[in-house]
KESELO-483603 format. One record per residue (C-alpha): z, y, x negated; residue number from 1; residue in three letters. Coordinates in pm, 1 decimal, always signed. Each point is the difference from the previous one (the first is absolute). Layout:
[site [Z,Y,X],NUM,ALA]
...
//
This chain:
[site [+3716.5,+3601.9,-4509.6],1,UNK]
[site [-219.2,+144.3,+276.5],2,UNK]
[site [+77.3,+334.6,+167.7],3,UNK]
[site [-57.3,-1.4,+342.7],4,UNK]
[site [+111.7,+382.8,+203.5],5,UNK]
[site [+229.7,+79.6,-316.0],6,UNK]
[site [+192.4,-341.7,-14.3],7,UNK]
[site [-60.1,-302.9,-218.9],8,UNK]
[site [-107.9,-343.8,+21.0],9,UNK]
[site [-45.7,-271.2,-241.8],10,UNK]
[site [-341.9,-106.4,-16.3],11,UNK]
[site [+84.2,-370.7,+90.6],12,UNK]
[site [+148.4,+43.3,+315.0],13,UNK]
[site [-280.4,+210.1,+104.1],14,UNK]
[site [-254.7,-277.8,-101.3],15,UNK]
[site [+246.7,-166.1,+196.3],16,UNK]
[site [-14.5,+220.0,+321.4],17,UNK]
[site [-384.5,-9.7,-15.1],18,UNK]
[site [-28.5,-335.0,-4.8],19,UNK]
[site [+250.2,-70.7,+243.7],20,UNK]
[site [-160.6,+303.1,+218.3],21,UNK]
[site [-372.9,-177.2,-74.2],22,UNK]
[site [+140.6,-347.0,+156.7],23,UNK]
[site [+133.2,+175.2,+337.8],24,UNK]
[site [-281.9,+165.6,+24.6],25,UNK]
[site [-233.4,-310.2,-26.3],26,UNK]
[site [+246.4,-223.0,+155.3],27,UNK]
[site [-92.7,+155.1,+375.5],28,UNK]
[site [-368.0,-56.6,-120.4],29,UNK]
[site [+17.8,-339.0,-70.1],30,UNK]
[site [+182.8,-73.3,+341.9],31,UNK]
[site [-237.1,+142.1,+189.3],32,UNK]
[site [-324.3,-223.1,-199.4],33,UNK]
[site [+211.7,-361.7,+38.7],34,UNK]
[site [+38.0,+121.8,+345.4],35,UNK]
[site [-381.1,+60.7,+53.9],36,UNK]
[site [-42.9,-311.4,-204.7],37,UNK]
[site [+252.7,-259.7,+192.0],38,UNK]
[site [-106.8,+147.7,+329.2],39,UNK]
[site [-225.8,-255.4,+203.2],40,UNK]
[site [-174.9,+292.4,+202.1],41,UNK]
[site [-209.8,+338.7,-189.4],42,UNK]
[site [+178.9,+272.2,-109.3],43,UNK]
[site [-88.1,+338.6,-111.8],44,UNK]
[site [+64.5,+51.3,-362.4],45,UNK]
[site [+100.7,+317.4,-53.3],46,UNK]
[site [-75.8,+250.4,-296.5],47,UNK]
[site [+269.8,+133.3,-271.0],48,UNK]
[site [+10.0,+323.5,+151.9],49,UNK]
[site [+87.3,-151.7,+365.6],50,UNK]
[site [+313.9,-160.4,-90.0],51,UNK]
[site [+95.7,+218.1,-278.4],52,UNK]
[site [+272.2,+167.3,+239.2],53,UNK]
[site [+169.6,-377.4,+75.1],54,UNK]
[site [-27.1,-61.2,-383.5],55,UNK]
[site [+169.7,+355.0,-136.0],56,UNK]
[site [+291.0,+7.2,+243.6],57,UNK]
[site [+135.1,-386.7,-139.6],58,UNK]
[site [-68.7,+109.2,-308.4],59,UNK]
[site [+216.4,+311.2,+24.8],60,UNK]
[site [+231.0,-156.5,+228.0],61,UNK]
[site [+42.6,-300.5,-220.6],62,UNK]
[site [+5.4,+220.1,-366.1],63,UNK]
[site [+236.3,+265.9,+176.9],64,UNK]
[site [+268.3,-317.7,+99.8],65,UNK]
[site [-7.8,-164.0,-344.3],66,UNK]
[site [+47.1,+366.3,-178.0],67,UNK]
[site [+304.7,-2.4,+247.8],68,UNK]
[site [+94.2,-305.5,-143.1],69,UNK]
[site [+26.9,+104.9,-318.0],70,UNK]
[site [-334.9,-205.4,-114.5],71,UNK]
[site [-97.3,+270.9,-192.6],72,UNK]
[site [+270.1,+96.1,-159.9],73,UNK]
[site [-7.7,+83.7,-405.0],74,UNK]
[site [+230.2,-322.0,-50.9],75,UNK]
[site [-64.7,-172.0,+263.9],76,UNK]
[site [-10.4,-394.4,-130.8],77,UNK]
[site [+373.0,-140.5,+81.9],78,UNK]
[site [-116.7,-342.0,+6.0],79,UNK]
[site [-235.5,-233.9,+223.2],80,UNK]
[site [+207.2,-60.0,+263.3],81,UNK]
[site [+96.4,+368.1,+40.1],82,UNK]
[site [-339.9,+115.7,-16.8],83,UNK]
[site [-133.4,-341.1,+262.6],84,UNK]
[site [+309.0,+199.1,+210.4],85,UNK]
[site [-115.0,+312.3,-17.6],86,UNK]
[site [-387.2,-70.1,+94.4],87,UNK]
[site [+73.8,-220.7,+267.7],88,UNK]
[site [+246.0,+213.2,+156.1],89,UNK]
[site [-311.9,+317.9,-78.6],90,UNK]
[site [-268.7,-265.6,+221.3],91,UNK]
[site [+280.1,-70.7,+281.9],92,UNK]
[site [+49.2,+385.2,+30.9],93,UNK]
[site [-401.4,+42.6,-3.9],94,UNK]
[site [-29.6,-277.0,+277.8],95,UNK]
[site [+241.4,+226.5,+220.5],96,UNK]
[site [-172.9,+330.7,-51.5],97,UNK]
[site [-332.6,-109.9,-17.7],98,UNK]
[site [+70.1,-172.0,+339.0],99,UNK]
[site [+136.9,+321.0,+134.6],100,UNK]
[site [-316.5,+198.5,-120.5],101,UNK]
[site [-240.6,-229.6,+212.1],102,UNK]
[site [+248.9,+54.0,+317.2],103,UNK]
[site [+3.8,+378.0,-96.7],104,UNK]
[site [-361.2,+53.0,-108.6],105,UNK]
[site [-242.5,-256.3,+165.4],106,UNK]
[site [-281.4,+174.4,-200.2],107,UNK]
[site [+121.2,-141.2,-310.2],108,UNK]
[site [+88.4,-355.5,+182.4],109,UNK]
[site [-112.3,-339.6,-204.2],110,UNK]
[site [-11.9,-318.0,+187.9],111,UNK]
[site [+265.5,-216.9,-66.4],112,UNK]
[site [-198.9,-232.9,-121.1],113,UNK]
[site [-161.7,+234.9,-306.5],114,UNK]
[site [+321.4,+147.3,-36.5],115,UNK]
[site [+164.0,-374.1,-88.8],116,UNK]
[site [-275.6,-66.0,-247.2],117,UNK]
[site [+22.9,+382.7,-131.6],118,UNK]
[site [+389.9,-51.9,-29.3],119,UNK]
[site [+11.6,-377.0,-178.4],120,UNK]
[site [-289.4,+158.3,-250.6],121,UNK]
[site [+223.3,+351.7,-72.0],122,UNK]
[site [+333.1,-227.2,-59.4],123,UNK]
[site [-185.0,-291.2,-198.0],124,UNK]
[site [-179.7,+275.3,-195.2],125,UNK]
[site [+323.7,+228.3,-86.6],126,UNK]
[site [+178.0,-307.2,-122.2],127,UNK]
[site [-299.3,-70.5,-235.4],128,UNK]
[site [-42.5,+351.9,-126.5],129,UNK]
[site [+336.2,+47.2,-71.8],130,UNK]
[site [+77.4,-348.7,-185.6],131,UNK]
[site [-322.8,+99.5,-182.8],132,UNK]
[site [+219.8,+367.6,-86.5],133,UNK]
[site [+274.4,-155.6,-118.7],134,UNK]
[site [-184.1,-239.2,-254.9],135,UNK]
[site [-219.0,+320.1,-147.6],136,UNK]
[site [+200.4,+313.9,+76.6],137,UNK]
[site [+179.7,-58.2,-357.9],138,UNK]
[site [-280.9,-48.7,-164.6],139,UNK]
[site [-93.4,+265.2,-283.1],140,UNK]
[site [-322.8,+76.2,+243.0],141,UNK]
[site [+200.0,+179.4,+228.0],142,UNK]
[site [+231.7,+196.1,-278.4],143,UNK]
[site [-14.3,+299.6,-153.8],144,UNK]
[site [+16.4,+14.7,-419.4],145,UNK]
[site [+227.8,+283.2,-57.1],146,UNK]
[site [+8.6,+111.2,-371.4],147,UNK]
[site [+350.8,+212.6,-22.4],148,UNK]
[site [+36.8,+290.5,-247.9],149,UNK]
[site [+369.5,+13.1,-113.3],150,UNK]
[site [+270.9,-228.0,-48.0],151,UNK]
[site [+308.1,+195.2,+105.7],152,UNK]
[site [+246.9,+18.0,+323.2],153,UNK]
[site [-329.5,+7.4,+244.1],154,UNK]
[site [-141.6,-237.2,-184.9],155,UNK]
[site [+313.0,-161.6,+70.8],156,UNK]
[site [+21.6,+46.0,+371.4],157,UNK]
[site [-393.4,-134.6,+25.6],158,UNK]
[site [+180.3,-321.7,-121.5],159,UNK]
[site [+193.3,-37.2,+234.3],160,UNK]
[site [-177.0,+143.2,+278.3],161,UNK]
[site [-222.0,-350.1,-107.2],162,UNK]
[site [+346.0,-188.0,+31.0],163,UNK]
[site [+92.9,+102.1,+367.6],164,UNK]
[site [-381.6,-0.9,+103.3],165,UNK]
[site [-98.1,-369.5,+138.4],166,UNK]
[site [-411.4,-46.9,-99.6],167,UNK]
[site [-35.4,+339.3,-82.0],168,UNK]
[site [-364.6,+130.8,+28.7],169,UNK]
[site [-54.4,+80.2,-386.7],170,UNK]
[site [+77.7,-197.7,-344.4],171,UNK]
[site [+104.7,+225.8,-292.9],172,UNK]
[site [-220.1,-89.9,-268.4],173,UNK]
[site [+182.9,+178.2,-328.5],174,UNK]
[site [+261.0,+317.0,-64.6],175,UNK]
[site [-112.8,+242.7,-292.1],176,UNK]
[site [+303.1,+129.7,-186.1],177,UNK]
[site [-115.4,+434.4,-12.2],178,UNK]
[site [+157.0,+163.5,-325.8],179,UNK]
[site [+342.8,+101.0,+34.5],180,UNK]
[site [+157.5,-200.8,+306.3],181,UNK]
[site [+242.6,-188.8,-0.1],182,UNK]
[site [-110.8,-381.2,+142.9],183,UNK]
[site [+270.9,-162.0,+275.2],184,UNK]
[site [-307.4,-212.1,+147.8],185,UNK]
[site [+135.4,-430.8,-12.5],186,UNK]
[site [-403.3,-45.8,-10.6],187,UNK]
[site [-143.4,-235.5,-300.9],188,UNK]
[site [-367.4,+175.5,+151.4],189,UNK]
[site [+33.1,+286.5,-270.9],190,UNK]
[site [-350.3,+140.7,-96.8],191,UNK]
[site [-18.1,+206.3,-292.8],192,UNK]
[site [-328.5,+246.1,-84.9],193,UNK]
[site [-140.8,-137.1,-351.6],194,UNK]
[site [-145.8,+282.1,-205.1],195,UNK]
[site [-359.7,+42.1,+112.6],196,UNK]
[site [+83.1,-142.4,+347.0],197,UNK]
[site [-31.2,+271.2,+324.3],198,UNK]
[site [+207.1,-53.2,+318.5],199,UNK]
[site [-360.8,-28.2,+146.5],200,UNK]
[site [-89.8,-308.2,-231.4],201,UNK]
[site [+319.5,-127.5,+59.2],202,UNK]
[site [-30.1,+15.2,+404.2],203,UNK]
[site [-304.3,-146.4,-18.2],204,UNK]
[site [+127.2,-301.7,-255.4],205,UNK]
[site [+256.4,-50.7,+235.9],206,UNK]
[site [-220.7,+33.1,+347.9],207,UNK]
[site [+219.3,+237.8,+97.7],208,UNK]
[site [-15.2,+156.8,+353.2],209,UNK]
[site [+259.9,+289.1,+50.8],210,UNK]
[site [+195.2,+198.6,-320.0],211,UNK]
[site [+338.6,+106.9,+156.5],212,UNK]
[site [+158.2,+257.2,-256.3],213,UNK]
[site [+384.6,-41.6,+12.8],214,UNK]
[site [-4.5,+353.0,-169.9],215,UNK]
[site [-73.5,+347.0,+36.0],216,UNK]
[site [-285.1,+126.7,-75.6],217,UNK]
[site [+214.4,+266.1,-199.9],218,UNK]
[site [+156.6,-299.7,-203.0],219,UNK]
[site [-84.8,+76.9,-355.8],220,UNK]
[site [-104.5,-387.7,-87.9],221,UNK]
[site [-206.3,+10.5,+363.4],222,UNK]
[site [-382.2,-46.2,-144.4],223,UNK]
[site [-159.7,+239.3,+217.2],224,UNK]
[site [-346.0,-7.3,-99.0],225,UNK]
[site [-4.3,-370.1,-25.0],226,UNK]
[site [+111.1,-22.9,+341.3],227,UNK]
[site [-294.2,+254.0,+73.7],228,UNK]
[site [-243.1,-185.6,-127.2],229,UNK]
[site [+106.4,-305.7,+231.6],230,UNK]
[site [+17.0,+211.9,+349.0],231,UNK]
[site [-326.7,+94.2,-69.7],232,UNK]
[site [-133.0,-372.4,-51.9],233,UNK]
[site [+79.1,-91.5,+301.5],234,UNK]
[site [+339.0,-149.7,-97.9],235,UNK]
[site [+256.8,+103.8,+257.8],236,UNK]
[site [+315.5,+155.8,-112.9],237,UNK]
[site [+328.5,+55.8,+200.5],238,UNK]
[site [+347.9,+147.2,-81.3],239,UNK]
[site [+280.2,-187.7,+38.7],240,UNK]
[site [+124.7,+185.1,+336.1],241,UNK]
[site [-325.2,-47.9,+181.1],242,UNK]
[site [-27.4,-382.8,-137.2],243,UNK]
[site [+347.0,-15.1,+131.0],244,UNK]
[site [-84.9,+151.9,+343.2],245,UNK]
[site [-283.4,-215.7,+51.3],246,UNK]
[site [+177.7,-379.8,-55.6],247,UNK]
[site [+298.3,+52.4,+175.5],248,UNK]
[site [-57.5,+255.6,+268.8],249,UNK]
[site [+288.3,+226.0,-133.2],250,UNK]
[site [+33.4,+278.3,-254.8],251,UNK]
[site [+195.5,-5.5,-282.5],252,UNK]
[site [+308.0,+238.2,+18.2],253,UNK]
[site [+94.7,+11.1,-370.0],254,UNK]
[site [-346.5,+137.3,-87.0],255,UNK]
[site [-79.9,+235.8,+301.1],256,UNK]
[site [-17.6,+365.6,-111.8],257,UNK]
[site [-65.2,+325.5,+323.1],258,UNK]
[site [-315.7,+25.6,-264.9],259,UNK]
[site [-112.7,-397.4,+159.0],260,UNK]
[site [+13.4,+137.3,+305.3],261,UNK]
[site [-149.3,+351.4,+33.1],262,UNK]
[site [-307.0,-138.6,-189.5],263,UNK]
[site [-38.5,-384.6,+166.5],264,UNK]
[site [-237.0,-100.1,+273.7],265,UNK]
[site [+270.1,-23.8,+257.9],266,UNK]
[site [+300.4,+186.7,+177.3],267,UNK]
[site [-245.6,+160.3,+189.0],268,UNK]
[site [+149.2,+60.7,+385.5],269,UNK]
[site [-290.6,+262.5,+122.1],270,UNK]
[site [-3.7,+78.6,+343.3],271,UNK]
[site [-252.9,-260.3,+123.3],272,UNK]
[site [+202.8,-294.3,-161.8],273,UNK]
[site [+316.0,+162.7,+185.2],274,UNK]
[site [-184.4,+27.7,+357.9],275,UNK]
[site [-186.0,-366.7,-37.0],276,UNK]
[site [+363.0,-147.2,-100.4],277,UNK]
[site [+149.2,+167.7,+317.4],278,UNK]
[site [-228.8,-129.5,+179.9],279,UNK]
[site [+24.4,-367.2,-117.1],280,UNK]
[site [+342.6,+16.6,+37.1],281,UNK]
[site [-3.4,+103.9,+353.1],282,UNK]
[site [-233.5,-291.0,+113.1],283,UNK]
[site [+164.4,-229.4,-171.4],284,UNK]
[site [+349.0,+76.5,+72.7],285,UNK]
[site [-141.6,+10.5,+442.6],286,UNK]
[site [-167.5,-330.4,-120.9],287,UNK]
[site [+336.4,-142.4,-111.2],288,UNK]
[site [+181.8,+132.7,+281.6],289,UNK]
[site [-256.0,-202.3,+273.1],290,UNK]
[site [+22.2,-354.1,-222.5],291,UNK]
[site [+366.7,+51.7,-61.8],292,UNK]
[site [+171.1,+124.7,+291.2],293,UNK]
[site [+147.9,-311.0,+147.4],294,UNK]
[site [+140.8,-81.1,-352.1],295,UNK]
[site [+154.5,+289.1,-29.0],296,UNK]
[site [+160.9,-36.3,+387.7],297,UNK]
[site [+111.1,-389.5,-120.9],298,UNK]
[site [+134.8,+174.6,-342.2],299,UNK]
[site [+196.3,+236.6,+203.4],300,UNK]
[site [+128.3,-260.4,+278.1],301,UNK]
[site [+121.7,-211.6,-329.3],302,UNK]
[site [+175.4,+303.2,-165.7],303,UNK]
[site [+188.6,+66.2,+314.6],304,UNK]
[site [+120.9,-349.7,+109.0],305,UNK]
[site [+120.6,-64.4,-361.5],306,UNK]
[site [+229.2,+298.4,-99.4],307,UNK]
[site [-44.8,+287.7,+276.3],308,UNK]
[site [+11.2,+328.5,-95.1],309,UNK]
[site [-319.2,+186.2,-148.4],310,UNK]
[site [-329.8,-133.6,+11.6],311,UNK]
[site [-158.0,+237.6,-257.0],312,UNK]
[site [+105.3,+113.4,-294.8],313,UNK]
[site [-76.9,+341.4,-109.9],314,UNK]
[site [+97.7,+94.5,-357.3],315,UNK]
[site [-112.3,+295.0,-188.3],316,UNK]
[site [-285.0,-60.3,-228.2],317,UNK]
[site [-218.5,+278.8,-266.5],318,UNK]
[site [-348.8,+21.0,+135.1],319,UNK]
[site [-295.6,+219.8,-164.5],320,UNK]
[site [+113.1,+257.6,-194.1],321,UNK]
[site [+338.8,-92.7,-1.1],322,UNK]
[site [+40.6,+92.8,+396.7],323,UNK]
[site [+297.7,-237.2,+139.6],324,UNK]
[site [-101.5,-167.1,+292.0],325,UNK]
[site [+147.5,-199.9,+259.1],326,UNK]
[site [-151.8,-356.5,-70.4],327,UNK]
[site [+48.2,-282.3,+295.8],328,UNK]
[site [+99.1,-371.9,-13.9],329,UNK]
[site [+102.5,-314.1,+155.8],330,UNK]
[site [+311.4,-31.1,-58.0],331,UNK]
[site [+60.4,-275.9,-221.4],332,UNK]
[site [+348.3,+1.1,-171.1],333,UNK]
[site [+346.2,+3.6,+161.0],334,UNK]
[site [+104.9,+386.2,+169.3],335,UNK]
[site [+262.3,+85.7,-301.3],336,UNK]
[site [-245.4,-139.8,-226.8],337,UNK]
[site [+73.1,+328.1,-197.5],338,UNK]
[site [+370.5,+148.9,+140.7],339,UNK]
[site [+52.4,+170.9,-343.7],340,UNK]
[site [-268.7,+184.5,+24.4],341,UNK]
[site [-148.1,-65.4,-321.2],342,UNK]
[site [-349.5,-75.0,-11.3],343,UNK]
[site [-32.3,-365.2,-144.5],344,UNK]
[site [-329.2,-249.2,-82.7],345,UNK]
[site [-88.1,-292.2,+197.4],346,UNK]
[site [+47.1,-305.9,-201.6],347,UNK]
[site [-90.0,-326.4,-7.2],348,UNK]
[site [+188.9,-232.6,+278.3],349,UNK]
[site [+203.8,+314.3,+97.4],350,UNK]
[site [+296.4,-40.1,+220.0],351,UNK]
[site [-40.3,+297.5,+229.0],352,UNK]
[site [-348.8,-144.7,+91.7],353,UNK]
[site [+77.1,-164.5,+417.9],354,UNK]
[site [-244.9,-293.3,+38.9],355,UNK]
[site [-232.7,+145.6,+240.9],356,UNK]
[site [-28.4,+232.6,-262.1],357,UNK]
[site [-86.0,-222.1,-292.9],358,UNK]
[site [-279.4,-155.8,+186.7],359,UNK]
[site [-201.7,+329.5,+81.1],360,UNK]
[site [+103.8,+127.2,-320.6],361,UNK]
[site [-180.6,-277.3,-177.4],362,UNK]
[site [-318.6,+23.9,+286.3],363,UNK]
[site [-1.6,+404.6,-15.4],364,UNK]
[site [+99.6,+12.4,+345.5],365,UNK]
[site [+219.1,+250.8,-91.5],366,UNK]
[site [-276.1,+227.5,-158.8],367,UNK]
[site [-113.6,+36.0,+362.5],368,UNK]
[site [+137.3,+312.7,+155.2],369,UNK]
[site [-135.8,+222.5,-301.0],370,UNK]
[site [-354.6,-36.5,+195.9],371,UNK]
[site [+178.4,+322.5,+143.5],372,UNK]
[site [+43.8,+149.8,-314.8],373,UNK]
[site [-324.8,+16.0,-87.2],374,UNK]
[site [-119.3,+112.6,+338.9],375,UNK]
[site [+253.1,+259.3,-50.3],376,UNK]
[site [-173.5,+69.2,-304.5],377,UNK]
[site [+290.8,-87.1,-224.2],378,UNK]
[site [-123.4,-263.9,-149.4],379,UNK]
[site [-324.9,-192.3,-38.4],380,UNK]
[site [-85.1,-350.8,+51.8],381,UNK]
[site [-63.7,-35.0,-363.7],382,UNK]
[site [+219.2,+177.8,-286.8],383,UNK]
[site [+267.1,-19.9,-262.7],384,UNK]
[site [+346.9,-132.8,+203.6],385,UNK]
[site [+223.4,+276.7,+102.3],386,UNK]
[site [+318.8,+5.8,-191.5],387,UNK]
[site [+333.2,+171.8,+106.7],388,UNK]
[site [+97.9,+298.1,-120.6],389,UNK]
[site [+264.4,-124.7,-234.4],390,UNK]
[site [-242.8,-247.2,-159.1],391,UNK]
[site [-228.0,+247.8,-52.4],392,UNK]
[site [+241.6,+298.0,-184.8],393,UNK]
[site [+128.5,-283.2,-193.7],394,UNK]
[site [-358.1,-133.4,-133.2],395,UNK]
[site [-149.3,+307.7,-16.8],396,UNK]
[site [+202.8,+90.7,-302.5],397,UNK]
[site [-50.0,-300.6,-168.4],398,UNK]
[site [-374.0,-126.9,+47.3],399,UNK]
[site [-308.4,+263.9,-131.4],400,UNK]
[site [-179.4,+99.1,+321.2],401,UNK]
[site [+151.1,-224.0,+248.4],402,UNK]
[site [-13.6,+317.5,+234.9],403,UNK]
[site [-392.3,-31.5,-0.2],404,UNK]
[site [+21.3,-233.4,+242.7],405,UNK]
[site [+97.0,+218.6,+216.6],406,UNK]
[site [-362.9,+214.2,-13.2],407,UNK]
[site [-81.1,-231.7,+296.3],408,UNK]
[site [+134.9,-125.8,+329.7],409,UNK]
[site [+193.2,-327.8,-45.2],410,UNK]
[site [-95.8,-341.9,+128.3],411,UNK]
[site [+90.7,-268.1,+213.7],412,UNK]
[site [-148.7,-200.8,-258.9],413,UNK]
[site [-190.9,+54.6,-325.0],414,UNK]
[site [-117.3,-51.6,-323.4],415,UNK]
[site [+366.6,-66.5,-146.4],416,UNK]
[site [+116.5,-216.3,+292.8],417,UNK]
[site [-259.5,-262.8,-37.1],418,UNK]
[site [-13.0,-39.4,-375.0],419,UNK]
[site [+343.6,+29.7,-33.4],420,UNK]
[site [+296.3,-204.7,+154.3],421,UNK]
[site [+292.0,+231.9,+166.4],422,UNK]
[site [+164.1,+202.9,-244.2],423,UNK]
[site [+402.0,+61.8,-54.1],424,UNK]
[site [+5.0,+171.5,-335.7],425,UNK]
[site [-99.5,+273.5,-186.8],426,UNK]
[site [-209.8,-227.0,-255.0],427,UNK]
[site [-165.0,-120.5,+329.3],428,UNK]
[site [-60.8,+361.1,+182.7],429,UNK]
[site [-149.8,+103.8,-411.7],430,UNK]
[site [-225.2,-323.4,+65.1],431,UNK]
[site [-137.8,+53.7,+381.7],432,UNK]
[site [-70.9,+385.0,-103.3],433,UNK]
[site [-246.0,-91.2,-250.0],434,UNK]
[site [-158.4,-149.5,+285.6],435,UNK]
[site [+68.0,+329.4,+252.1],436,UNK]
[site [-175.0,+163.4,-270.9],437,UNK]
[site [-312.4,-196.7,-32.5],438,UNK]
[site [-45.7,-18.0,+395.4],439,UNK]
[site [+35.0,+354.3,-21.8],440,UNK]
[site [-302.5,+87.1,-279.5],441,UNK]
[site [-180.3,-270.7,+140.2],442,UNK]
[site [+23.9,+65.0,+378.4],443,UNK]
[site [-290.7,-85.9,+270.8],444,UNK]
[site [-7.5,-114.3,+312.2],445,UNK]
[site [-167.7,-333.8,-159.2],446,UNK]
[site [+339.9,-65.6,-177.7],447,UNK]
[site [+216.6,+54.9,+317.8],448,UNK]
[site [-161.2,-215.5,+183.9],449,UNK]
[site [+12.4,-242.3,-298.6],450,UNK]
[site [+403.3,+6.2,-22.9],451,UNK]
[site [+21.2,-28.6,+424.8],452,UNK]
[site [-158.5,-348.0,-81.2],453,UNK]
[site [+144.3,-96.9,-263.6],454,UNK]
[site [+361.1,+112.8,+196.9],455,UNK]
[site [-70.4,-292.9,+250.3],456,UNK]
[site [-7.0,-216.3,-271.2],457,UNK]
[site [+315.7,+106.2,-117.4],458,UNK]
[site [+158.4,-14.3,+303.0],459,UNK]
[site [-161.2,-329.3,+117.0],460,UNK]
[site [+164.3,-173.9,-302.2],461,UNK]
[site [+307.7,+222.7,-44.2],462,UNK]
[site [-23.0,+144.5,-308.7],463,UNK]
[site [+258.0,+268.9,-188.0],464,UNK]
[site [+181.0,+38.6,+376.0],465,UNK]
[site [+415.5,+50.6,-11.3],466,UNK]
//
């Protein structure tokens, strides 16, 4: 894994991203020389620095389309026709824009003629690259060795974090029993430490990459000096909540202790983060607003014709720290959706859900009218979800630190919504605030703007709606 502005990549998919950004880039290049070199009559070649402006907006346009598709994504590989879906769909979308960028900017205008050659080159060299991905990306070149110290329950967990992970991006070479523990680990990869054998020797037997210690460093079996001796060889070594953070993009609940957090890298909300976030969110939300408006009049129309009353729904929701705030929807389900008065969970194929309502539940239609939350300042574009007051007295006294998540403004979207589909449940709220938390230590404007394109994506192809 890669960190990029605090949050993680795998290695592969950046290769991936580079190459993929290398071919756009070139693509608008080698239009314009076929061009010059099918062209009966002179024309002026130009130099790299002349139609390097032409060259970095498809590239950005094109990579900033396919992220939105979710080309990008950790576990992204669904199948070939899914992913022949998803690329096509990414080139149609960059035909569109890129079109309305020449009408919008004639600066940055490419004949149509370059542009054809630019855009069968781009498509024809995507496919390749990626095929070529596929073949290699499980390949032992592109995984980490991880050598794991312990054999007990996080030992245990590592297993089956392997189990649920599809291609993950390392390959756990061996566990080393440590004196004293009790093993649970299924693994036949047991390593043990013959007499006259180091940890060091035994790394570099193995080719190991990355020690993740499954124990505390307090553990009496823990071989502290062995481990030493590694760190300062070069050979990187990781606990298991960090390893944890890193290859899921979540933290760990069981193992998080206030001590992880006042002495981490992260849940850091200074002032400048705080006034840059406004900010975003205020653009984006008046950006939303301009591109959205007529859906939101359509949405409206729709409610009204269906089932009268109320168009919006406005239902008390806890905001940053724990202020209850009128939050405001579509209205999507039926006016006595809740006569009893008791607050209840949207499930799956619900009854009280009209069918105006399903639909721009499923597209995030609904979503809509919180743009004026977050110019209100209630909210911001990107956050943990706001849960009702009920929800959050009742899970409050039954998840550890579930009421961090309320240290910052919640979201239209976020972190939680995109990795994880809509949850009814307390198992499910325990799930999506493991990934609250890591949007919160890990917070930067970089990683907003990666989950608003990554939420088209979602909502594009429907995913975890109700």
């Amino acid at each position: 894994m890669v960190r990029v502005f605090r949050h993680y990549f795998p290695r592969s998919l950046l290769l991936l991203a580079l190459t993929e950004g290398l071919i756009f880039l070139g693509a608008i290049y080698l239009g314009r020389f076929i061009r010059i070199y099918t062209t009966p009559y002179n024309m002026s070649t130009p130099g790299f620095f002349e139609f390097l402006p032409q060259a970095l907006t498809f590239m950005v346009v094109m990579l900033a389309i396919m992220t939105g598709m979710g080309l990008y994504e950790r576990n992204f590989w669904d199948g070939k026709i899914d992913m022949i879906l998803r690329v096509t769909v990414s080139f149609l979308l960059g035909l569109f824009l890129m079109t309305l960028i020449y009408y919008m900017f004639p600066a940055l205008y490419v004949s149509r003629a370059e542009f054809s050659y630019s855009f069968t080159a781009a498509f024809a060299g995507v496919f390749i690259a990626r095929f070529v991905f596929l073949h290699v990306s499980d390949q032992e070149l592109f995984r980490r060795r991880i050598l794991v110290l312990g054999t007990g329950v996080k030992a245990r967990e590592l297993e089956k974090l392997i189990g649920d992970t599809d291609n993950p991006g390392f390959h756990m070479v061996g566990y080393v029993p440590l004196p004293g523990e009790t093993g649970v680990v299924n693994s036949n990869k047991f390593v043990s430490l013959e007499e006259g054998t180091s940890v060091y020797q035994l790394t570099e037997a193995l080719q190991v990459d990355e020690i993740l210690a499954t124990v505390d460093d307090q553990d009496p079996g823990f071989p502290v000096h062995a481990v030493l001796e590694c760190k300062v060889r070069g050979v990187e070594v990781s606990n298991f909540l960090t390893f944890y953070e890193r290859e899921t993009g979540k933290i760990h609940l069981d193992d998080l202790c206030p001590s992880n957090m006042i002495f981490s890298d992260g849940f850091h909300q200074a002032g400048i983060k705080s006034t840059s976030k406004r900010l975003f969110d205020v653009l984006a939300s008046l950006l939303l607003l301009l591109l959205t408006w007529p859906v939101m009049l359509l949405a409206a129309l729709a409610i009204w014709m269906e089932s009268g009353g109320p168009i919006l729904y406005r239902q008390e929701r806890v905001g940053k720290d724990e202020q209850v705030f009128q939050v405001l929807k579509f209205r999507s389900m039926r006016v006595d959706a809740e006569r009893d008065g008791v607050a209840k969970w949207a499930q799956q194929n619900d009854n009280r859900i009209t069918r105006v309502g399903n639909f721009i539940r499923k597209t995030r239609i609904d979503e809509l009218p919180q743009i004026i939350n977050v110019l209100r300042g209630n909210m911001s574009f990107v956050g943990p979800r706001p849960e009702r007051p009920q929800f959050v007295q009742e899970l409050s006294e039954t998840i550890p630190f579930y009421s961090m998540r309320h240290r910052v403004n919640p979201g239209i979207t976020g972190w939680a919504q995109i990795c994880y589909p809509y949850g009814a449940s307390e198992e499910d709220a325990r799930e999506k605030l493991q990934y609250d938390l890591y949007y919160i230590k890990n917070y930067s404007l970089f990683l907003d703007l990666m989950v608003l394109l990554q939420t088209a994506y979602v909502i594009m192809w429907g995913k975890g709606a109700r």
